[in-house]
Steps between C-alpha positions, in 0.01 A plus 500: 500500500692830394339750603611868419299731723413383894192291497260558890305189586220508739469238691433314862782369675398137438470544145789690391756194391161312305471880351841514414504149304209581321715828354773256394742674767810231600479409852873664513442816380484747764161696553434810744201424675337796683275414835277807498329634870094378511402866448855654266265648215311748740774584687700585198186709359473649828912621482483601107173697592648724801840504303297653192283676730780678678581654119177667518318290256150436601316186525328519193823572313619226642245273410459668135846383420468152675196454254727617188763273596252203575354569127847536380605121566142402502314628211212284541491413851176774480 
Protein backbone atom coordinates (compact mmCIF):
# COMPACT_ATOMS: atom_id res chain seq x y z
CA UNK A 1 0.00 0.00 0.00
CA UNK A 2 1.92 3.30 -1.06
CA UNK A 3 0.31 5.80 -0.03
CA UNK A 4 1.42 9.48 -0.84
CA UNK A 5 -0.59 11.79 1.39
CA UNK A 6 -1.46 10.62 5.33
CA UNK A 7 -4.54 8.53 5.30
CA UNK A 8 -6.94 9.11 9.20
CA UNK A 9 -8.89 6.00 10.06
CA UNK A 10 -11.69 6.08 12.45
CA UNK A 11 -12.00 3.46 14.36
CA UNK A 12 -12.67 1.60 17.98
CA UNK A 13 -9.85 0.29 19.73
CA UNK A 14 -10.87 -3.34 19.11
CA UNK A 15 -11.17 -2.90 15.56
CA UNK A 16 -8.28 -1.00 14.47
CA UNK A 17 -5.72 -4.06 13.38
CA UNK A 18 -9.11 -5.94 11.43
CA UNK A 19 -9.40 -2.14 9.94
CA UNK A 20 -5.99 -2.00 9.08
CA UNK A 21 -5.95 -5.51 7.12
CA UNK A 22 -8.86 -4.70 5.33
CA UNK A 23 -6.71 -1.42 3.87
CA UNK A 24 -3.98 -3.86 2.81
CA UNK A 25 -1.56 -2.12 5.48
CA UNK A 26 1.54 -4.81 6.48
CA UNK A 27 1.33 -5.72 10.00
CA UNK A 28 5.06 -4.08 10.13
CA UNK A 29 4.48 -0.92 8.93
CA UNK A 30 4.32 1.55 11.57
CA UNK A 31 0.93 3.51 12.10
CA UNK A 32 0.27 6.61 14.54
CA UNK A 33 -2.72 5.85 16.29
CA UNK A 34 -4.35 8.81 18.12
CA UNK A 35 -6.60 7.95 21.47
CA UNK A 36 -8.83 11.02 21.45
CA UNK A 37 -10.54 12.36 25.15
CA UNK A 38 -14.60 11.14 25.26
CA UNK A 39 -15.58 14.80 24.74
CA UNK A 40 -12.03 16.34 22.40
CA UNK A 41 -14.38 17.82 19.55
CA UNK A 42 -16.27 20.30 21.95
CA UNK A 43 -13.53 21.14 23.82
CA UNK A 44 -11.53 21.99 20.80
CA UNK A 45 -14.67 24.08 19.39
CA UNK A 46 -14.94 25.57 22.67
CA UNK A 47 -10.82 26.78 22.49
CA UNK A 48 -10.99 27.79 18.56
CA UNK A 49 -14.26 29.76 19.48
CA UNK A 50 -12.78 32.00 22.49
CA UNK A 51 -9.38 32.04 20.52
CA UNK A 52 -11.41 33.57 17.44
CA UNK A 53 -13.58 35.33 19.74
CA UNK A 54 -10.78 37.11 21.52
CA UNK A 55 -9.97 38.65 17.71
CA UNK A 56 -13.20 40.32 17.89
CA UNK A 57 -15.02 38.22 15.45
CA UNK A 58 -18.52 37.58 16.46
CA UNK A 59 -20.36 34.44 16.71
CA UNK A 60 -22.08 34.63 13.64
CA UNK A 61 -18.85 35.35 11.77
CA UNK A 62 -17.66 32.61 13.19
CA UNK A 63 -20.21 30.34 12.29
CA UNK A 64 -20.62 32.02 8.64
CA UNK A 65 -17.16 30.85 7.84
CA UNK A 66 -17.48 27.37 9.59
CA UNK A 67 -20.52 26.91 7.13
CA UNK A 68 -18.25 28.08 4.01
CA UNK A 69 -15.62 25.81 4.97
CA UNK A 70 -18.10 22.84 5.72
CA UNK A 71 -19.56 23.53 1.99
CA UNK A 72 -16.09 23.89 0.79
CA UNK A 73 -15.04 20.10 1.45
CA UNK A 74 -18.62 19.12 1.47
CA UNK A 75 -20.48 20.40 -1.42
CA UNK A 76 -23.36 18.24 -1.01
CA UNK A 77 -23.45 17.37 2.50
CA UNK A 78 -26.69 20.11 2.30
Amino acid sequence: MATQQPEFIESTAGNVGEELARRGVPAERRVLVAIEPDDWLAEVRRVARSRVGAKGWSDAEIDRVIEEEREAVQPDAR
